[in-house]
Kinemage of the C-alpha trace (Angstrom):
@kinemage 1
@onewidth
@group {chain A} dominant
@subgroup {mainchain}
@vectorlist {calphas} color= white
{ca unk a 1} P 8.596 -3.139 30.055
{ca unk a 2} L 11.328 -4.616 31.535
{ca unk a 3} L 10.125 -8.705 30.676
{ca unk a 4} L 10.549 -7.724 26.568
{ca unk a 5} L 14.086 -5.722 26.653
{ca unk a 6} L 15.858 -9.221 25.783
{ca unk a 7} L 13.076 -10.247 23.301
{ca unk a 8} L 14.424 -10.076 19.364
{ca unk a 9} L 12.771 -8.098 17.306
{ca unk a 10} L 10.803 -10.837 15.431
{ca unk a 11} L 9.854 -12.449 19.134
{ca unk a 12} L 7.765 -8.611 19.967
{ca unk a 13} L 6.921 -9.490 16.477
{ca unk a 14} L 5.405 -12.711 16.891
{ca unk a 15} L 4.298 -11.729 20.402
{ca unk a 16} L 2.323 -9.017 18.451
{ca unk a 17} L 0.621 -11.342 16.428
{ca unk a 18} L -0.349 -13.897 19.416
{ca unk a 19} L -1.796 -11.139 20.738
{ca unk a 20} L -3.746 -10.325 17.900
{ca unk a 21} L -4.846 -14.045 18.125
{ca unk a 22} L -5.838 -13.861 21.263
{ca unk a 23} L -8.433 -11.288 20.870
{ca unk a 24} L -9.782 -13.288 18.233
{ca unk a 25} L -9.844 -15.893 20.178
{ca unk a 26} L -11.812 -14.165 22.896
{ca unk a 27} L -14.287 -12.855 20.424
{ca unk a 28} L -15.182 -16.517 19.483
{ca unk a 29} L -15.210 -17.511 22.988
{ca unk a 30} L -12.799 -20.127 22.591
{ca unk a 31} L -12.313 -20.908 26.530
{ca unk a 32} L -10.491 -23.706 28.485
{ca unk a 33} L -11.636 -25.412 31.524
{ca unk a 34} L -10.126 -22.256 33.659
{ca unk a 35} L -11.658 -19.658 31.140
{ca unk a 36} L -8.640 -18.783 29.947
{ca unk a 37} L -8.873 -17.838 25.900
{ca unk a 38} L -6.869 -19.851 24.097
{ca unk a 39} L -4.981 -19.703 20.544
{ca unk a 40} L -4.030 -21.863 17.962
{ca unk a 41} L -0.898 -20.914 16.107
{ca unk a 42} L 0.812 -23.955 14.791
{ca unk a 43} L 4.902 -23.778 14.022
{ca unk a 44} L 3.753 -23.794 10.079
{ca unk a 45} L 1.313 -20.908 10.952
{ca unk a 46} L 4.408 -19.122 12.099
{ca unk a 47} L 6.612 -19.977 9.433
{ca unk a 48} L 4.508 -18.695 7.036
{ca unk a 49} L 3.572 -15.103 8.653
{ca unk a 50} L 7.286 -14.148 9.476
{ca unk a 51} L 8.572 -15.574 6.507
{ca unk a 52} L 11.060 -17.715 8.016
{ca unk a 53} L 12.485 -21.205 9.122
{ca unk a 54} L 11.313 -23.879 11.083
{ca unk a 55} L 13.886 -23.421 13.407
{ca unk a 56} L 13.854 -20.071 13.443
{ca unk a 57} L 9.990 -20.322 14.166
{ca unk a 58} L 10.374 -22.812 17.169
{ca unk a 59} L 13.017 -20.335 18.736
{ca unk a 60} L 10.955 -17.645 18.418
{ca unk a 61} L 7.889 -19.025 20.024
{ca unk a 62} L 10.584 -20.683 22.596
{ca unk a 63} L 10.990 -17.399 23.438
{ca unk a 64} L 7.692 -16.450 25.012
């Protein structure tokens, strides 16, 4: 797809692992007002998956 040819590797990385989130999230019915599933994945969370720095974290998820 066009949308992730300028992603980074870690972004379709992280990207990967919203997803993965986000089916969780739908499994545990966590819905807004809109029913829209919803994810938490705090900077920290981030850090700690990809193995990386804070700022390398925010510009990832900047990124999306």
């Amino acid at each position: 797809d066009e949308r992730f040819k300028k992603l980074s590797s870690d972004a379709k990385l992280l990207y990967g692992l919203m997803l993965d989130r986000m089916s969780l999230s739908m499994k545990n019915e966590w819905f807004d007002d809109e029913n829209r599933a919803y994810i938490i994945y705090t900077i920290d969370s981030i850090m700690e998956d990809l193995g990386c720095a804070k700022e390398k974290a925010e510009s990832l998820y900047g990124q999306g």
